[in-house]
PAMARMI-391209 format. One line per 8 residues: number of its first residue (from 0); for each residue x negated, y, z negated of C-alpha. Coordinates in Angstrom, 1 decimal. Each point is the difference from the previous one (the first is absolute). Example, Ala and Ser with C-alpha at 12.3 -4.5 7.8 and 13.67 -1.06 7.14 Angstrom:
BEGIN
0 = -12.3 -4.5 -7.8; -1.4 3.4 0.7
This chain:
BEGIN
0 = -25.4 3.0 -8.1; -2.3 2.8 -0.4; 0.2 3.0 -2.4; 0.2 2.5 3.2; 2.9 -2.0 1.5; 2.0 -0.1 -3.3; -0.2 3.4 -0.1; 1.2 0.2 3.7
8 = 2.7 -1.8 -0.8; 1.1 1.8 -3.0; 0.2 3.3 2.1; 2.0 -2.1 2.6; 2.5 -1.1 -2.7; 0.6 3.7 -1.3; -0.1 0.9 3.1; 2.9 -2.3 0.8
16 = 1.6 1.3 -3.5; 0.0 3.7 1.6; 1.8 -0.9 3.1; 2.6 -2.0 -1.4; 0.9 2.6 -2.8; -0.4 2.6 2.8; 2.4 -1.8 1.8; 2.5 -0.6 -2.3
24 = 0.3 4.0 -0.7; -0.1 0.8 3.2; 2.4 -2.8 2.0; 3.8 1.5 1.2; 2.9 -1.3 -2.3; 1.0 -3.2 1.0; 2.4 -2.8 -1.3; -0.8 -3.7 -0.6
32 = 1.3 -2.4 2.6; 0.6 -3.9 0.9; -1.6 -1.6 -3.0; -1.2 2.9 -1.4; 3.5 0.2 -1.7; -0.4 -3.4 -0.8; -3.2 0.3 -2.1; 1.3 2.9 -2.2
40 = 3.5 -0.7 -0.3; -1.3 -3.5 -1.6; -2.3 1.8 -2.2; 2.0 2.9 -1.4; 3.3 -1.6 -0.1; -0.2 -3.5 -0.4; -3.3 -0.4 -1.8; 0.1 3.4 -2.5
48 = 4.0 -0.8 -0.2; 1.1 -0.6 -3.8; 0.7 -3.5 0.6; -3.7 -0.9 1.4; -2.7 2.4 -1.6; -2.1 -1.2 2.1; 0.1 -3.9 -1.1; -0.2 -2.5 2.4
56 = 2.3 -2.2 -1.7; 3.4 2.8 0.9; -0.7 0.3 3.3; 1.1 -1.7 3.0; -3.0 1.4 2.2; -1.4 -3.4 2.0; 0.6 1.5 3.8; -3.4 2.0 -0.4
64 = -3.1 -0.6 -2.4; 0.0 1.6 -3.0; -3.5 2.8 -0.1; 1.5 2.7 2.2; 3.3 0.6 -2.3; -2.1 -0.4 -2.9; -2.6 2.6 1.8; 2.9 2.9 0.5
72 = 2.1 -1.0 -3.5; -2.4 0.6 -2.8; -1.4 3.2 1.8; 3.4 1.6 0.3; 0.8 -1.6 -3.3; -2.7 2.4 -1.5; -0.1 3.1 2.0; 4.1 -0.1 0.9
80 = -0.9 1.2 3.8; -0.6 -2.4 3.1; -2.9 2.6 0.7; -2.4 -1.7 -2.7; 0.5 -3.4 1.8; -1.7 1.8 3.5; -3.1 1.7 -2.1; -0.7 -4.1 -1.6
88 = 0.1 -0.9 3.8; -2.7 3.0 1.1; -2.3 -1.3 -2.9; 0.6 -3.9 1.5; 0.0 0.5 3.7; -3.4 2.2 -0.9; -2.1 -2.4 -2.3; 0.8 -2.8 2.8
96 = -2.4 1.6 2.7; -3.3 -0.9 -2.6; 1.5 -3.7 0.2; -0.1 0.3 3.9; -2.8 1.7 0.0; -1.7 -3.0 -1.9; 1.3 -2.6 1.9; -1.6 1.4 2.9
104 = -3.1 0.3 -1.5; 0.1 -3.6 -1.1; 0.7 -0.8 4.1; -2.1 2.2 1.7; -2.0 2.7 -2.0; -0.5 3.2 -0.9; 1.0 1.7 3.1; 3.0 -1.6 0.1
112 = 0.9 0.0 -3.4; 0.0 3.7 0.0; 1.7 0.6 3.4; 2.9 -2.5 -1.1; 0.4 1.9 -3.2; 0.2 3.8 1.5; 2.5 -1.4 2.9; 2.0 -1.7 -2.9
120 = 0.2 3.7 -1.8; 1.1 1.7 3.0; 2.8 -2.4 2.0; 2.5 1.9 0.1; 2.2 -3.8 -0.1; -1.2 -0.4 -3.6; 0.4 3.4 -1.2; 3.5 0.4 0.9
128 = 0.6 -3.5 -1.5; -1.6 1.2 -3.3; 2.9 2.3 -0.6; 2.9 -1.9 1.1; 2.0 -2.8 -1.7; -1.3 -3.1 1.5; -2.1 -2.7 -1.6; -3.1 0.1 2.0
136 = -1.7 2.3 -1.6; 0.2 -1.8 -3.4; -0.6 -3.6 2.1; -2.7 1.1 1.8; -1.9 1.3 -3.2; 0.5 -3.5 -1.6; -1.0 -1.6 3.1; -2.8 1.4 0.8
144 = -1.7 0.1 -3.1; 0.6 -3.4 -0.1; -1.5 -0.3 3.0; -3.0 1.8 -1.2; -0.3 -2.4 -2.9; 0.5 -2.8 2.0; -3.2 0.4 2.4; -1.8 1.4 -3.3
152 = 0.3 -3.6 -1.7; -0.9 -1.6 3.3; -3.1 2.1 0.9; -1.7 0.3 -3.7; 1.1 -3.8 -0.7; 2.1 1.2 -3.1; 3.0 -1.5 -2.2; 1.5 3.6 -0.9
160 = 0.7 1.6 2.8; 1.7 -3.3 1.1; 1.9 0.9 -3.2; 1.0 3.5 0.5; 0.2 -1.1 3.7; 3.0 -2.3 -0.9; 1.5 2.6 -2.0; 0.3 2.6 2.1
168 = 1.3 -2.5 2.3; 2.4 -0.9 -1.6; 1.3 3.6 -0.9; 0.2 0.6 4.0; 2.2 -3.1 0.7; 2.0 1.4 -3.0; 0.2 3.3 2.5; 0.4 -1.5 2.9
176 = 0.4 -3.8 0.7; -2.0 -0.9 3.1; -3.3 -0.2 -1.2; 1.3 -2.7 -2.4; -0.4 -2.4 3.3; -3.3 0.8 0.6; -1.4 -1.1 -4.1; -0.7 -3.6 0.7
184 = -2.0 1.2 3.3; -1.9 2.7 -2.1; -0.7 -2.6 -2.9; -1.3 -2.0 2.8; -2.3 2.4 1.4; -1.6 0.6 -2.9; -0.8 -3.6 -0.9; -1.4 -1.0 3.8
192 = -3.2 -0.4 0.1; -1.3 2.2 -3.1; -1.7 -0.8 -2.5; 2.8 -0.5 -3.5; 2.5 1.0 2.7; 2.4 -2.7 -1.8; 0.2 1.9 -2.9; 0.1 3.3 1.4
200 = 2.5 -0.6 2.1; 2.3 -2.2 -2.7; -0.5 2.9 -2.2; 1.2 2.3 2.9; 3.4 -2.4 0.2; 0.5 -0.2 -3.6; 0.0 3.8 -0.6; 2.4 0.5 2.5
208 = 2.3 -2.8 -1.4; 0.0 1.8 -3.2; 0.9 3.2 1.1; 2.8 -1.3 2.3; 1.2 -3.0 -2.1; 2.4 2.4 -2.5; 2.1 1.4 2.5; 0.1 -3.1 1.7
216 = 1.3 -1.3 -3.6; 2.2 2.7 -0.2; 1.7 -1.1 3.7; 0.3 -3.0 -1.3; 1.9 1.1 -3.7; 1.8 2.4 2.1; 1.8 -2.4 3.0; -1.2 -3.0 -0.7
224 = -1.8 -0.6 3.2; -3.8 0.0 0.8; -0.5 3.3 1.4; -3.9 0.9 -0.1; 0.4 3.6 0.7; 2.7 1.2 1.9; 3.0 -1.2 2.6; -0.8 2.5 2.3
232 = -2.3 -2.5 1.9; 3.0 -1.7 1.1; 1.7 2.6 1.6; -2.8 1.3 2.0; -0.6 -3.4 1.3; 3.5 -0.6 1.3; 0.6 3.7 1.4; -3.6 -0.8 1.5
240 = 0.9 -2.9 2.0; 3.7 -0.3 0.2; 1.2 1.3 3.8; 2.7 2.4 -2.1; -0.1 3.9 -0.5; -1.2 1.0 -2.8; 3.9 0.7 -0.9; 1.2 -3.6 1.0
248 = -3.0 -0.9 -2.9; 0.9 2.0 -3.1; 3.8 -1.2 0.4; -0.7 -3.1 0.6; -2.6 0.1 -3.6; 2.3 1.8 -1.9; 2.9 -2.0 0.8; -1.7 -2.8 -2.3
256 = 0.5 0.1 -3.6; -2.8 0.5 -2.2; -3.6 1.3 0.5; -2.1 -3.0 -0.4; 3.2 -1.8 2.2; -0.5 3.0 2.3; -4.3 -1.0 -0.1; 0.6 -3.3 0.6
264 = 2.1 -0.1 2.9; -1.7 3.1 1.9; -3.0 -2.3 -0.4; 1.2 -2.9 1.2; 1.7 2.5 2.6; -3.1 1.4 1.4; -2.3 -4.2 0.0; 3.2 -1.1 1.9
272 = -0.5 2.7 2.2; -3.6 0.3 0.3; 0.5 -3.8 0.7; 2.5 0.7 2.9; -2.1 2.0 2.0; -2.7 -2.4 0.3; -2.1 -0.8 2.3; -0.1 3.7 0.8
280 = 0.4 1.9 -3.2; -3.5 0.7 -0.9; -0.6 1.9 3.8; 3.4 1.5 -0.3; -0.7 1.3 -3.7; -3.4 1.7 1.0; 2.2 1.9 2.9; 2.2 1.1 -1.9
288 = -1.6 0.9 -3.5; -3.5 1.6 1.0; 0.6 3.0 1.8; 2.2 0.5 -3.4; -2.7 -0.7 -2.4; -2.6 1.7 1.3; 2.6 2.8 1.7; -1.3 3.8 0.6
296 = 2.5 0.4 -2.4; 0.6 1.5 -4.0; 2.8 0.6 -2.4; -1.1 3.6 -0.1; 0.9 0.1 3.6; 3.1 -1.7 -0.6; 0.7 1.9 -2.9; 0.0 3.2 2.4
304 = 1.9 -2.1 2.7; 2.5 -0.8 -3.0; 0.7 3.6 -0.7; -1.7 -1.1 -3.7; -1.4 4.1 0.3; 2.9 1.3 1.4; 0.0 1.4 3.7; -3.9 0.1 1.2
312 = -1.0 1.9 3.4; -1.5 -1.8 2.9; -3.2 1.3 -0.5; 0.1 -0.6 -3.7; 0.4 -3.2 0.9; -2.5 -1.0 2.6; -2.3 1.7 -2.5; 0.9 -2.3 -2.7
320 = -0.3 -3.1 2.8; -3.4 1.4 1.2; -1.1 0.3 -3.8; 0.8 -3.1 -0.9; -0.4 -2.5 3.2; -2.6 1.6 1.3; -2.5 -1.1 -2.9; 1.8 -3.5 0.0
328 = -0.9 -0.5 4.1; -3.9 1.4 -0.6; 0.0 -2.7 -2.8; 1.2 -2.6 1.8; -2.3 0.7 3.2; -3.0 -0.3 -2.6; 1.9 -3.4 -1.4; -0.3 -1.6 3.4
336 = -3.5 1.0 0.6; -1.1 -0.9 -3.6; 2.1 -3.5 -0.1; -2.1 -1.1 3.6; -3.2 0.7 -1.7; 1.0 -1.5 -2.9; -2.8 -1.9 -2.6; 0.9 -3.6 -0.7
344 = -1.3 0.8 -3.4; 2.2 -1.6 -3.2; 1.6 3.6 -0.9; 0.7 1.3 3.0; 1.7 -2.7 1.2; 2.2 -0.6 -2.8; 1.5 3.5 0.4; 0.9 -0.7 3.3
352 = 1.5 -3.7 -0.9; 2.1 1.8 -2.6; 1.0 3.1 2.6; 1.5 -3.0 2.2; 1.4 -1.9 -2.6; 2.2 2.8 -1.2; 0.4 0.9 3.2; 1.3 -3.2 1.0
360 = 2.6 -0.3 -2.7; 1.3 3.3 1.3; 0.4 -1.8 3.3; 1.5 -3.1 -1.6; 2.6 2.3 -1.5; 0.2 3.3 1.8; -2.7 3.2 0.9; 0.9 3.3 -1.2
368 = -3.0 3.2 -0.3; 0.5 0.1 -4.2; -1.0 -3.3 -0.2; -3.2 -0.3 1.6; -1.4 3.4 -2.4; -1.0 -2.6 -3.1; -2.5 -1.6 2.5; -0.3 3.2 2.2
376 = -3.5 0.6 -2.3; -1.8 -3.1 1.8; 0.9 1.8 3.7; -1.4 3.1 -2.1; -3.2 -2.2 -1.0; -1.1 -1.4 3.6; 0.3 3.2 1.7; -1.3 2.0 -2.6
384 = -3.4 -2.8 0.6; 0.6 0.4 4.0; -0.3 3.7 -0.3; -2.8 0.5 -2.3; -2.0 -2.2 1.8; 1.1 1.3 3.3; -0.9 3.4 -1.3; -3.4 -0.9 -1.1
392 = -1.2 -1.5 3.2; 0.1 -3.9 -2.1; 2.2 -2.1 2.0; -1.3 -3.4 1.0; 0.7 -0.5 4.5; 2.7 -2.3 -0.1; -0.1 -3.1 2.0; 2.3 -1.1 3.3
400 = 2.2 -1.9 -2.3; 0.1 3.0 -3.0; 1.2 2.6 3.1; 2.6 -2.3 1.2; 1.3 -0.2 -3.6; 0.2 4.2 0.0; 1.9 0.3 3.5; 2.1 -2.6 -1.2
408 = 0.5 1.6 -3.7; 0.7 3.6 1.8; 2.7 -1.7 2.7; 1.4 -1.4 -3.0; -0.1 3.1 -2.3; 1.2 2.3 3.2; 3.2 -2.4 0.5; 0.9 -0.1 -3.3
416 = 0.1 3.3 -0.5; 1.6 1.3 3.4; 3.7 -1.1 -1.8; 0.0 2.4 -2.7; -1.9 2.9 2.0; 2.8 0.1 2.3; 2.6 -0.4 -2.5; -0.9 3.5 -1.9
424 = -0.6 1.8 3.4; 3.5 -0.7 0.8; 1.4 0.7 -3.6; 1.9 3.9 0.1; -2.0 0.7 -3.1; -2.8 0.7 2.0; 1.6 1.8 2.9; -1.3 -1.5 2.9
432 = 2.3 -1.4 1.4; 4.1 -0.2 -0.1; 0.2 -3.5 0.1; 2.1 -0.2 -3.4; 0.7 -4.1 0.3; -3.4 -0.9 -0.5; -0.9 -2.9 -2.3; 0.0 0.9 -4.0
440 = -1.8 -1.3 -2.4; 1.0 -2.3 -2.4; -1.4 -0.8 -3.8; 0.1 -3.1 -1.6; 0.0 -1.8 -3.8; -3.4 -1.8 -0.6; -0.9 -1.3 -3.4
């Protein structure tokens, strides 16, 4: 990376820095909700109570992993004011756009590399996340400078990036357990065909061990049972697949005694299920789960939908949903046209393999807008590629077969999204219309 673009990037990242702390002095008073209760009750009452301290030996926490708690508990711990936790967040959420902004650069250049960072800065999505009490921020930073890492050891053909790679790594599936899937798959990548990819990418898998092996120790002291992370897996795959309300679920889970009880049996729950539906589950999942994973959709929406800000005018409202989806739908046009043209080059490819793996666990279990945002930065990537070279006059023709792929990608985008744009035009937040039984949304437990 050149000098010029380092210094590109800096001004991106405190550019980033000054939105989010502008934001956070500037946003309307507004309460936690869903999980965001969750998240702080466990780490101001349970974790900072007199009986834990924070030591992982007196709690009972195993239902989420353990960084997010941690992440809110020693800052409150210090300062004595939840507010301290949200400033940590605004220095987080801002020093991941440089890791963004190099992965792009590692994928497609200098154009893009820049472009991805700057949108990264300013979408709105991450900025409101950066101030709220939810663990993206924090697994996204993890994540993505693993990421970073990851295609650093594979590009220059070096052992300590693999290293820190792994690390990282590790410290994100600590935050947020889905990514812990994906390790063997990213060990893998970096050994195929590279030169000393066997020890890069077993140095990659070792380091992540290490990091995650103590809590998985301390599952183990704790209940006796071989819990690697968390037992929220379970859950989401049973209320994923099991043809119940989301109600008929959590009695049916809390009626069993015990949390690693309560793991196993959700998860032998949701297999029997997924089982059950076969030949046609696959099909019936994509229906179903897509148009919620990718939805025109976001928990500051909901949050205003919630009454989380108290009562909000119409117009206040379609402002917020034209300042926040708006950017979303222009990304997404600029996805489609960038994933049709894409380069079947080692990086960008991998990107993309990862997008649809997590993407597909999502489907496996169930879709909801928060949890596509940790991989929202690859969507950020492409189109941030497709524009710049759009914009500078670069792009290659595509071929018959390439065009087919983009009319099909843009059907596909345009369906999926229909659901959810019709959903918040017929919500009475946004005044337009009176129908008042319209569809709400719901918000799910993921590890």
């Amino acid at each position: 990376m050149s000098p010029s673009l380092k210094r590109r990037l800096l001004g991106v990242t405190l550019l980033a820095l000054a939105v989010r702390a502008a934001f956070l002095l500037l946003e309307p008073h507004t309460r936690p909700i869903a999980d965001e209760r969750t998240w702080v009750n466990w780490a101001t009452t349970n974790l900072l109570s007199d009986k834990v301290r924070l030591n992982p030996l007196r709690t009972n926490m195993i239902f989420y992993p353990p960084l997010y708690p941690y992440f809110i508990a020693i800052p409150y711990m210090v300062w004595n004011t939840i507010e301290a936790v949200k400033w940590f967040q605004v220095v987080v959420s801002a020093l991941t756009v440089p890791a963004i902004g190099a992965v792009a650069w590692r994928a497609f250049g200098d154009r893009a590399a820049l472009a991805a960072a700057l949108v990264a800065a300013l979408y709105p999505e991450l900025v409101w996340f950066s101030v709220h009490f939810w663990s993206e921020p924090l697994f996204m930073f993890f994540l993505w400078w693993a990421l970073e890492r990851l295609l650093a050891a594979d590009a220059d053909l070096r052992l300590k990036p693999a290293i820190a790679a792994g690390l990282l790594w590790g410290l994100a599936i600590l935050t947020r357990e889905t990514v812990l899937y994906f390790t063997p798959l990213a060990a893998l990548w970096l050994w195929w065909r590279r030169p000393g990819g066997l020890a890069r990418g077993a140095a990659f898998a070792l380091c992540t061990v290490l990091v995650v092996a103590p809590w998985t120790w301390r599952n183990w002291h704790q209940f006796q049972a071989f819990v690697p992370v968390s037992t929220a897996g379970g859950l989401n795959l049973y209320q994923g697949n099991a043809p119940l309300t989301r109600q008929e679920v959590y009695d049916r889970y809390d009626a069993i005694g015990g949390r690693v009880e309560q793991y196993k049996w959700a998860r032998e729950q949701g297999v029997r299920a997924i089982l059950d539906r076969q030949p046609w589950w696959l099909f019936e999942k994509l229906r179903d789960e897509m148009p919620k994973f990718w939805e025109a959709d976001s928990l500051a929406l909901i949050h205003i939908k919630r009454g989380a800000y108290g009562p909000v005018e119409p117009w206040k409202a379609q402002l917020a949903w034209a300042v926040v989806i708006l950017p979303f739908l222009a990304v997404m046009a600029f996805f489609v046209r960038g994933l049709a043209a894409l380069p079947l080059r080692r990086l960008p490819v991998f990107l993309v393999f990862f997008l649809c793996f997590y993407n597909g666990l999502h489907v496996a279990t169930h879709g909801f807008a928060r949890y596509r945002l940790p991989v929202l930065p690859v969507v950020l990537i492409v189109a941030a590629w497709a524009f710049a070279t759009w914009r500078a006059g670069e792009e290659e023709p595509l071929g018959p077969a390439r065009r087919r792929l983009r009319l099909a990608l843009a059907l596909v985008a345009a369906i999926t999204l229909w659901p959810s744009l019709k959903m918040n035009a017929e919500h009475p937040a946004f005044g337009l219309t009176d129908t008042w039984g319209a569809p709400q949304e719901t918000e799910s437990q993921t590890p």
